[in-house]
C-alpha positions in Angstrom: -6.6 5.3 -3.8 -9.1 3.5 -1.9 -10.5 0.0 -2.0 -12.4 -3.0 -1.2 -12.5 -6.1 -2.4 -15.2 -8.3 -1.4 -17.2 -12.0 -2.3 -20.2 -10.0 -1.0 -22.5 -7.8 -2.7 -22.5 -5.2 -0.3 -25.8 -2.6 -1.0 -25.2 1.0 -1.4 -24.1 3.1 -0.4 -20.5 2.0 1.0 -18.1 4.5 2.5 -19.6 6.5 -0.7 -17.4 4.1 -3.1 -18.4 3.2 -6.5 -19.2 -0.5 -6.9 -17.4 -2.7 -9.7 -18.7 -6.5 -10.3 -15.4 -7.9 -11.6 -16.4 -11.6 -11.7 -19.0 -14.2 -10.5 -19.3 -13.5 -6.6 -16.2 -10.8 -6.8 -17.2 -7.1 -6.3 -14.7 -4.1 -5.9 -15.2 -0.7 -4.4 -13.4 1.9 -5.3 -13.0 5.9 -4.5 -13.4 8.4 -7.2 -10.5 9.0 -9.3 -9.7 5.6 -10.5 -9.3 4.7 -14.3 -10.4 1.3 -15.4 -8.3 -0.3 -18.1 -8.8 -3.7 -20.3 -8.1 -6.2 -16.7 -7.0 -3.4 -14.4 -8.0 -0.4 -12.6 -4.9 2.5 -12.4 -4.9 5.2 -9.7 -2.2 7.5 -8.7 1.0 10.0 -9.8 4.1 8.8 -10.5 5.8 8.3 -7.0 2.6 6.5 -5.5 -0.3 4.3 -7.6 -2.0 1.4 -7.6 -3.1 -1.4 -10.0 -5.7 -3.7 -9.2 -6.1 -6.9 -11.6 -9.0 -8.2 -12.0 -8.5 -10.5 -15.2 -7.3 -13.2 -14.9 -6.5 -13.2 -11.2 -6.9 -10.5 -8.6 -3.9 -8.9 -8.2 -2.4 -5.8 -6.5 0.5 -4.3 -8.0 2.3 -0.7 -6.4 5.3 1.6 -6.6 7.8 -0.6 -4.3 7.4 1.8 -1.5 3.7 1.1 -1.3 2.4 4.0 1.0 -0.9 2.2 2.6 -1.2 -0.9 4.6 -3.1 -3.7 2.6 -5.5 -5.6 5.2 -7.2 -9.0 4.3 -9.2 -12.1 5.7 -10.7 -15.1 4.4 -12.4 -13.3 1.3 -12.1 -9.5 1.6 -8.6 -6.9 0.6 -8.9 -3.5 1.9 -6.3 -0.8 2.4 -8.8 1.7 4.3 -11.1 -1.5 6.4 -9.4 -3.0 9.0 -9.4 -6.8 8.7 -8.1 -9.6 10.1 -4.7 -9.7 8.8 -2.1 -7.2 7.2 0.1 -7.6 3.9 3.7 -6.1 5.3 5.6 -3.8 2.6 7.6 -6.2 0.6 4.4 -8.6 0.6 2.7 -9.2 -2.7 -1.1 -10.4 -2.9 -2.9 -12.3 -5.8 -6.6 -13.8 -5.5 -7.3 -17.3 -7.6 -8.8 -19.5 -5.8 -7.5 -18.2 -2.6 -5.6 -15.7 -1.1 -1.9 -15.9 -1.8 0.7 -13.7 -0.2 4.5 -13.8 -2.1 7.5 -11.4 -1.0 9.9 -9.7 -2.5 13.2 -11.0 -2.5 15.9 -8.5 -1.5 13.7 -5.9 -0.8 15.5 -4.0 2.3 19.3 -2.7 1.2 22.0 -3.7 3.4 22.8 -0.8 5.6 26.6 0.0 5.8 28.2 -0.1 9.2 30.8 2.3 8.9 29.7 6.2 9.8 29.1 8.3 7.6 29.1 12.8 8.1 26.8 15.2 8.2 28.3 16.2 5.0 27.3 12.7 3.3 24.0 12.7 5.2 23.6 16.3 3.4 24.3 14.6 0.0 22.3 11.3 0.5 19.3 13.5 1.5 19.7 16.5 -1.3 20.6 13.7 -4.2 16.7 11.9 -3.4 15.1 15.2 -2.6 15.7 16.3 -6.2 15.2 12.6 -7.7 11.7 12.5 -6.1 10.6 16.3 -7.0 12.1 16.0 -10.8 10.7 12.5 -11.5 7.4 13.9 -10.3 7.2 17.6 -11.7 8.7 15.4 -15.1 4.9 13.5 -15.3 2.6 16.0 -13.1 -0.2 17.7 -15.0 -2.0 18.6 -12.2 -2.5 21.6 -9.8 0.4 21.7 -7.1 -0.4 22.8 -4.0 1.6 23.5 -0.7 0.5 24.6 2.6 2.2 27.8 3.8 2.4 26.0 7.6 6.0 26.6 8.8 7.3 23.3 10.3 10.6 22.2 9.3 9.4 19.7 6.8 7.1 21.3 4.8 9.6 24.2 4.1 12.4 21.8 3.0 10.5 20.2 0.6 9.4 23.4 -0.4 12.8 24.8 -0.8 13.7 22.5 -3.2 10.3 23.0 -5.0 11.5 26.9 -4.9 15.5 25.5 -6.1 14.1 23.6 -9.0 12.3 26.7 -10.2 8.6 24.3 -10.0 5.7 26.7 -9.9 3.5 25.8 -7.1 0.7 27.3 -4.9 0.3 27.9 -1.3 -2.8 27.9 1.0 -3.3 28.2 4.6 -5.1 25.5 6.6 -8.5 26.6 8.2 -8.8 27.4 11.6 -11.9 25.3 11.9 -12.0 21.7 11.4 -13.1 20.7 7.7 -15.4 18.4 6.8 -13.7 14.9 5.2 -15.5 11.9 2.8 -16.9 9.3 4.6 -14.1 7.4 3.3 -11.8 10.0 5.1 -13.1 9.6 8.3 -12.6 5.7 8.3 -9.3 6.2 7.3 -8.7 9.3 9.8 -9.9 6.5 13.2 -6.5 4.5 12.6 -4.6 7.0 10.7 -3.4 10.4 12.1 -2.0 11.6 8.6 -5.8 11.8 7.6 -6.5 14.1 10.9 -4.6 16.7 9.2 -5.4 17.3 5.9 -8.4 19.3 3.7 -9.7 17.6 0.7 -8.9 19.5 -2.7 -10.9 18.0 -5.5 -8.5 17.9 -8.5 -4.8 18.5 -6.8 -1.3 17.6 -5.6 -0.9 18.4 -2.3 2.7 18.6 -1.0 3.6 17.3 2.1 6.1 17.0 4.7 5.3 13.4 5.8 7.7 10.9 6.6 10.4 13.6 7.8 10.9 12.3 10.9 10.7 8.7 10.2 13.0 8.9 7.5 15.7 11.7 8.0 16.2 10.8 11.9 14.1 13.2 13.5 11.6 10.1 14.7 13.2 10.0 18.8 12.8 6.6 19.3 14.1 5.9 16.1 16.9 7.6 16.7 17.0 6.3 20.1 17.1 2.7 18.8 20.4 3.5 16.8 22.1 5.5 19.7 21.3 2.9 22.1 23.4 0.6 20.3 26.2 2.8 20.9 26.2 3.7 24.1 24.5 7.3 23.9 21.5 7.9 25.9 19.6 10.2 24.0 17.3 11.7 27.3 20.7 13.0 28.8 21.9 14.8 25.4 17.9 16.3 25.4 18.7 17.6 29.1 22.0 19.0 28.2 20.0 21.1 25.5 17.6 23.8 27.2 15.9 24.9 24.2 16.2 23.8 20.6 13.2 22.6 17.6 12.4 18.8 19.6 12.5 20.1 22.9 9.1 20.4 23.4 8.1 17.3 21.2 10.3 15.0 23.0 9.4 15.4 26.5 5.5 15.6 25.9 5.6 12.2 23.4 8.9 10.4 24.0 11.0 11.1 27.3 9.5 8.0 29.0 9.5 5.6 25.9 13.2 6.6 25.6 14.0 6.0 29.2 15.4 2.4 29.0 18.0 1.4 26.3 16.8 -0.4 23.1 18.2 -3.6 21.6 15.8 -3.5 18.5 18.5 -4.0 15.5 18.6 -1.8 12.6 16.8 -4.3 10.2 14.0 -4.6 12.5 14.1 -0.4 12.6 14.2 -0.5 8.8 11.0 -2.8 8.6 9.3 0.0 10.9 10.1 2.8 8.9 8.8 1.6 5.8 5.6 -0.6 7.1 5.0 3.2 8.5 2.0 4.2 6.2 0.9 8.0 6.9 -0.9 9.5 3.9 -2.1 8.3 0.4 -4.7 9.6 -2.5 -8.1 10.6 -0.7 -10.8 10.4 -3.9 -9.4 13.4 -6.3 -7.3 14.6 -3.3 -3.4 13.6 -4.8 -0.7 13.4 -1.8 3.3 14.1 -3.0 5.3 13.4 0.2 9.1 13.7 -1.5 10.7 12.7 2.3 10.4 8.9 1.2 13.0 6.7 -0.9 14.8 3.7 -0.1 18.0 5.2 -0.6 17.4 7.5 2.5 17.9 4.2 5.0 21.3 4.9 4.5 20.7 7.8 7.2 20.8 5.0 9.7 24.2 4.8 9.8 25.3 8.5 10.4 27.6 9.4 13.0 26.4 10.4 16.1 27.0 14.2 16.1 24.9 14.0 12.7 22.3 11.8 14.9 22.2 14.5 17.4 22.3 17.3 15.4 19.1 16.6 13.8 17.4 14.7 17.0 17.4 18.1 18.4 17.6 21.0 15.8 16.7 19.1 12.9 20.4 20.4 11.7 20.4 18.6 8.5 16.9 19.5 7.5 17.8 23.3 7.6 21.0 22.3 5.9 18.8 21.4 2.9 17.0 24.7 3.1 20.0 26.9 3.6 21.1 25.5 0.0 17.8 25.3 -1.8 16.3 28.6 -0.8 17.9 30.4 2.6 14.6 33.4 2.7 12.5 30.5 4.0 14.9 30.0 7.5 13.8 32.7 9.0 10.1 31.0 8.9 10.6 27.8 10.2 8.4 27.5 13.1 10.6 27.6 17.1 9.3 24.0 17.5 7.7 21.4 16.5 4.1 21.6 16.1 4.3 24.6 17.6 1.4 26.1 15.2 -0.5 23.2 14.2 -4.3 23.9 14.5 -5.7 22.8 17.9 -8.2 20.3 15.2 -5.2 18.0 14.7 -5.9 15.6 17.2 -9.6 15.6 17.2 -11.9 13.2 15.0 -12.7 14.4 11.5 -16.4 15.8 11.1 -18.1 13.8 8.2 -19.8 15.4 5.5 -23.1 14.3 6.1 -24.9 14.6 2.4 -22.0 13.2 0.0 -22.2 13.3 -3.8 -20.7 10.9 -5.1 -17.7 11.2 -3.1 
């Protein structure tokens, strides 16, 4: 779900897109997968897709929770090129005679200041768990895939695949580094979502993203919301010796949690949603049910729910315990604990491409 929109005729070949002259001097680019209509092209599944207009303006339309950036300058829209300026989440853009960026009115919900319990946080995060996986087993016709890695997200989204009874098949990351798209390894310099995935021609794959932004495993996220309340959240990590973001916490975020924040919780909101991780890759499809608007309403748990999950990720395994309880015993002793050491390094680019 790749593009490029450009005044220029840019020759062949380009990040091995497929070129689209859509008007006099107005060229699109486009990855594989994309289906053009009577004045659109359509890419994507249910949860995440794209429109792009071309008759009789350029236009970009998305499922509200868009889940890639949109970058523009004076005469070019990409969501993979980094350009001079970026189109936030609840910003719309249309192409006449010039750019035009419109917003969404009432786009962010108003977040409740009262508490709510680990009980509620259970339900808020259960209820739009099974919303996202019916809605998209209800319209998928496509092979499902799921990796059989054990971090906490990937089971709890596959516990609910498992409670919901939605066939689905595993696979095993390789221990080597895989080759990626050209398209994939632009995307993979400013994205680390790319840096760990395979591409599977003609699949779903299910993924754990967005757990720790949304459900309050993020630590300076949920640093943001405790400082507000007096809690220093490096004191309740050193009163835990060991627990599932131990580890995480002291390598990536003991220092940038060291001084209190004053960020509000409409500025954190804007964060978490302008936070785009993973989206369609060519033929490659990407489900990541740990995303919905309704989920902000996490923000206002009570503490103990805050710390519960900060440091044992106490509600996630809540959600497994109820959806399928065999898959516990699994769940990795901490965070990242078994990702492959290719992670963090630069994808390898396939050097002779198709026509992907």
């Amino acid at each position: 779900m790749n593009f490029y929109y450009s005044a220029s005729d840019i020759p062949s070949p380009f990040y091995g897109l497929t070129k689209h002259k859509i008007g006099h001097r107005q060229f699109l680019y486009l990855d594989n997968g994309w289906t053009k209509k009577e004045n659109y092209f359509f890419k994507g599944i249910s949860s995440s897709w794209c429109k792009i207009f071309f008759d009789p303006t350029i236009r970009i339309e998305t499922n509200k929770l868009r889940d890639f950036p949109i970058y523009y300058n004076n005469d070019t829209i990409s969501n993979f090129k980094k350009l001079d300026k970026t189109v936030p989440v609840d910003g719309l853009i249309e192409i006449d005679k010039e750019i035009n960026i419109t917003y969404q009115e009432n786009f962010y919900p108003n977040i409740n200041s009262k508490q709510i319990s680990f009980k509620d946080c259970h339900n808020i995060l259960f209820d739009a768990l099974i919303e996202n996986v019916s809605t998209f087993h209800s319209q998928n016709k496509k092979l499902v895939l799921i990796p059989v890695q054990n971090g906490i997200d990937t089971l709890t989204v596959r516990s609910v695949f498992d409670f919901l009874d939605i066939r689905y098949d595993t696979f095993d990351l390789p221990s080597k580094q895989p080759q990626m798209s050209r398209v994939g390894t632009e995307l993979a310099k400013n994205h680390w979502g790319f840096r760990q995935l395979q591409e599977k021609e003609d699949s779903v794959i299910v993924t754990g993203y967005y757990g720790d932004e949304w459900i309050l495993r993020n630590p300076y996220y949920a640093h943001v919301i405790l400082s507000g309340r007096g809690v220093n959240i490096t004191e309740e990590f050193d009163k835990t010796e060991n627990c599932y973001m131990k580890g995480f916490f002291e390598k990536n975020y003991r220092k940038k949690c060291s001084k209190s924040s004053d960020t509000s919780i409409e500025k954190l909101m804007t964060q978490i949603c302008n936070d785009f991780q993973i989206w369609h890759l060519h033929n490659t499809y990407f489900f990541s049910p740990l995303k919905q608007m309704s989920l902000l309403a996490l923000l206002s748990a009570d503490t103990d729910t805050i710390l519960r999950q900060i440091t044992n990720a106490e509600l996630s395994r809540s959600i497994i315990e109820k959806c399928n309880p065999a898959l516990i015993s699994l769940i990795d002793r901490e965070k990242n604990y078994k990702d492959p050491l290719w992670f963090d390094k630069p994808p390898v680019e396939i050097s002779t491409m198709r026509s992907n």
